[in-house]
C-alpha positions as CSV (number, residue, x, y, z in Angstrom):
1,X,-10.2,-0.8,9.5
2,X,-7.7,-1.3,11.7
3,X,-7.2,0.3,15.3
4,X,-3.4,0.6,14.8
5,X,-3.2,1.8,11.7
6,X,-0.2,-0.6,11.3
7,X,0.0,-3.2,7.9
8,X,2.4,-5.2,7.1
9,X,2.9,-5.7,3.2
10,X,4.4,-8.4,1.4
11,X,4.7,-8.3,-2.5
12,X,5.8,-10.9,-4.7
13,X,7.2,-10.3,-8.1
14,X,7.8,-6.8,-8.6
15,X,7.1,-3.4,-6.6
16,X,3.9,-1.3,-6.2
17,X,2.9,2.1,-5.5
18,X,0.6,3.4,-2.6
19,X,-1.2,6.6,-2.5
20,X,-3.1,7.8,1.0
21,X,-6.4,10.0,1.2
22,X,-8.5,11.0,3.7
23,X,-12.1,11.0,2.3
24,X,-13.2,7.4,1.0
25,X,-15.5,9.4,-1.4
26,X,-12.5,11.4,-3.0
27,X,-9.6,8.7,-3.7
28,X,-8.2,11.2,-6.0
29,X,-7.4,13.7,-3.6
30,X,-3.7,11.9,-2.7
31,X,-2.4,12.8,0.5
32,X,1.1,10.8,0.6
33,X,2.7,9.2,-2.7
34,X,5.1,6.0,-2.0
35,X,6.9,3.8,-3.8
36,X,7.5,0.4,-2.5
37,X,10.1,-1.4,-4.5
38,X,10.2,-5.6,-4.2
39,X,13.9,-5.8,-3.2
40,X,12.2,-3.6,0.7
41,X,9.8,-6.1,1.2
42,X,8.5,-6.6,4.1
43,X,6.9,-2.9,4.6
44,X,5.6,-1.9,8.0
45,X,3.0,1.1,6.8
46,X,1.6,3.2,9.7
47,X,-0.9,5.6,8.4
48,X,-4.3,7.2,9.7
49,X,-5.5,7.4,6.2
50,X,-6.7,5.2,3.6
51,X,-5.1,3.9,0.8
52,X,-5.1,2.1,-2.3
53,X,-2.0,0.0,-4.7
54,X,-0.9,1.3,-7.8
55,X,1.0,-0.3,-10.6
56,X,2.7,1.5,-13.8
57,X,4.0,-1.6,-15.3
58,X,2.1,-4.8,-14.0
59,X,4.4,-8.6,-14.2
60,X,2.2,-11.7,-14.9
61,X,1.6,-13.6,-11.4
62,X,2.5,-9.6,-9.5
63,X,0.9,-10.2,-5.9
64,X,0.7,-8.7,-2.6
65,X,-0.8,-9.3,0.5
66,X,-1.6,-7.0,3.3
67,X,-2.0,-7.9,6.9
68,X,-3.0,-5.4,9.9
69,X,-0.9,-5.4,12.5
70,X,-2.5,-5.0,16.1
């Protein structure tokens, strides 16, 4: 949780995916779709929502790190 609702993600070696929804019990019910390709990074990510990373084609040693922003 963050009051903000302001991240900041930083990915190393390759790009992800993030998909929003509104009800922690239904993470299949996708609100917003994004792709976040490596060659962007730094993302500032404003949502209300909850969300999740997704990868079609994971890379060996593919990280990321997310950190609120207040």
């Amino acid at each position: 949780m963050n009051s903000s609702e302001t991240f900041k993600l930083t990915f190393r070696i390759g790009g992800f995916g993030v998909n929003t929804f509104s009800n922690p019990n239904d993470p299949g019910h996708v609100i917003e779709s994004y792709n976040l390709p490596l060659s962007g990074s730094p993302y500032t990510f404003y949502t209300p929502y909850y969300f999740y990373f997704l990868v079609d084609n994971p890379r060996s040693g593919q990280t990321y790190h997310v950190r609120a922003i207040q």
